[in-house]
MIDREN-371443 format. One record per residue (C-alpha): x, y, z; residue number from 1; residue in one letter. Coordinates in pm, 1 decimal. Each point is the difference from the previous one (the first is absolute). Layout:
       east      north         up   pado   miti
          X          Y          Z    NUM      A
...
//
This chain:
       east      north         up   pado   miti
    -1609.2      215.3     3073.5      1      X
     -103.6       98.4     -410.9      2      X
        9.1     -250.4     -274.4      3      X
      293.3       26.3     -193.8      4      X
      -89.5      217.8     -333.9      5      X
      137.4      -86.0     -377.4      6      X
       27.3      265.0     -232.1      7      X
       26.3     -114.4     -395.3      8      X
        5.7      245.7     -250.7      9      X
      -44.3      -94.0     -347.3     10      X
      -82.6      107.1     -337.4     11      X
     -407.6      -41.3     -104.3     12      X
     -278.5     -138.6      180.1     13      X
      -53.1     -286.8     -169.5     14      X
      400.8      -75.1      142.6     15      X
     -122.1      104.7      358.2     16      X
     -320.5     -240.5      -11.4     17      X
      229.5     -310.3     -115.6     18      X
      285.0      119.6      274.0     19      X
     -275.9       46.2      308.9     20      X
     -164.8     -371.8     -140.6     21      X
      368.3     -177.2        9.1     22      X
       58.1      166.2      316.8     23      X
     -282.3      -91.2      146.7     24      X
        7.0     -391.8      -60.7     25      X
      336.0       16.1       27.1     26      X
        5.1       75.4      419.9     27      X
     -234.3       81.3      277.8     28      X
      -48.9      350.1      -87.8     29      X
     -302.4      218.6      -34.3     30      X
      -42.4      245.8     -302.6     31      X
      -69.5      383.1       81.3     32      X
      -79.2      290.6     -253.4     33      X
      186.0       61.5     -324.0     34      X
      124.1      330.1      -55.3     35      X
       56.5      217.4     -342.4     36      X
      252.7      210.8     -119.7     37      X
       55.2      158.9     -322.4     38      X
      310.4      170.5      -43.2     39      X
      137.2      247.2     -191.3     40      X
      166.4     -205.9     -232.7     41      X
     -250.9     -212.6      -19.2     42      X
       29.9       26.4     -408.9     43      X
      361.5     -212.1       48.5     44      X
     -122.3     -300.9      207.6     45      X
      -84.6     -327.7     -130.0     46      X
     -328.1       52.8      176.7     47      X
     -160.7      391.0       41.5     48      X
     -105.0     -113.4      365.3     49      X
      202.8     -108.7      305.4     50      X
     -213.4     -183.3      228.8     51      X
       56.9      -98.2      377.4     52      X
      -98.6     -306.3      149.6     53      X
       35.6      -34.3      407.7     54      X
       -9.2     -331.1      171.7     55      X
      -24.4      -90.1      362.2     56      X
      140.0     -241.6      240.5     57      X
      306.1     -116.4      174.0     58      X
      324.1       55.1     -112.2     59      X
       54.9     -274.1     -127.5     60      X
     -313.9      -77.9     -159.9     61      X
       14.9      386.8     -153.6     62      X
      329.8     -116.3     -130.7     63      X
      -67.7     -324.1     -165.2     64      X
     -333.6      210.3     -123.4     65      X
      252.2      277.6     -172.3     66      X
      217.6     -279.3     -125.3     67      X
     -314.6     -176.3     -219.4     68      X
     -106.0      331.5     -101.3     69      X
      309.5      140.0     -116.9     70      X
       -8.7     -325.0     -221.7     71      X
     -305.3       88.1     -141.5     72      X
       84.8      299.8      -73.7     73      X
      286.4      -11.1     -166.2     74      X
     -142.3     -232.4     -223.6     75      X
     -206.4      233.5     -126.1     76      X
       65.7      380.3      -13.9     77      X
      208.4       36.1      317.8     78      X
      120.2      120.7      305.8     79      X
       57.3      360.8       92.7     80      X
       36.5       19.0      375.6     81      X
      -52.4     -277.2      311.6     82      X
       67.9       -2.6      340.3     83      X
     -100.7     -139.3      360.0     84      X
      -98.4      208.6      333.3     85      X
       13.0     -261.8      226.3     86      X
     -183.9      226.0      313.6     87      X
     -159.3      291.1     -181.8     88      X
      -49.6      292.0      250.6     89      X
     -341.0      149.4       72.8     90      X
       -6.2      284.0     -225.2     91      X
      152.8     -231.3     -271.5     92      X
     -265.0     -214.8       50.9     93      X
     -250.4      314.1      -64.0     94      X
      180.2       17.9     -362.1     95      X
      -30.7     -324.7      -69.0     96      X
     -389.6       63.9      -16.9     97      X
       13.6      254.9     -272.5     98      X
      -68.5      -85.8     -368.7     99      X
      -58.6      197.4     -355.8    100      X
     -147.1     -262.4     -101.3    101      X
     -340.3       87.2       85.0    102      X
       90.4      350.1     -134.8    103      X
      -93.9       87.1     -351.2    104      X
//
């Protein structure tokens, strides 16, 4: 059986560092890669950048995890998206991997 996977979304990097850190020593979870997005309307966000933070574990530790780094978060620039794949499937788990982070 796959670790549970938590997906936060949020505005900036500097948000995503602070979110995975409060996540982090917030639960047993492990931290995998951020990931990048810039959209289209980037111009309109409170931040040009969404960035994605992943965390692993159980369920419940992915959700106590989520729960700190939400928090975080929305202390600072905010949330955009979050949610919890408690048994990702194989070829999720091949998406998981990818990053534009290392992309410049």
């Amino acid at each position: 059986m796959s670790k549970a996977v938590g997906i936060l979304e949020v505005y900036g990097l500097t948000t995503a560092f602070v979110a995975a850190d409060a996540a982090c020593k917030a639960a047993d979870v492990t931290l995998e890669n951020f990931d990048k997005n810039k959209p289209a309307n980037a111009d309109k966000l409170p931040v040009p950048l969404l960035v994605t933070i992943k965390i692993r574990g159980d369920v419940s530790a992915v959700e106590e995890g989520l729960k700190a780094a939400r928090a975080a978060a929305e202390s600072l620039t905010g949330v955009v998206a979050e949610h919890i794949i408690a048994n990702p499937a194989e070829d999720t788990q091949k998406m998981l991997v990818l990053s534009g982070m290392d992309k410049k």
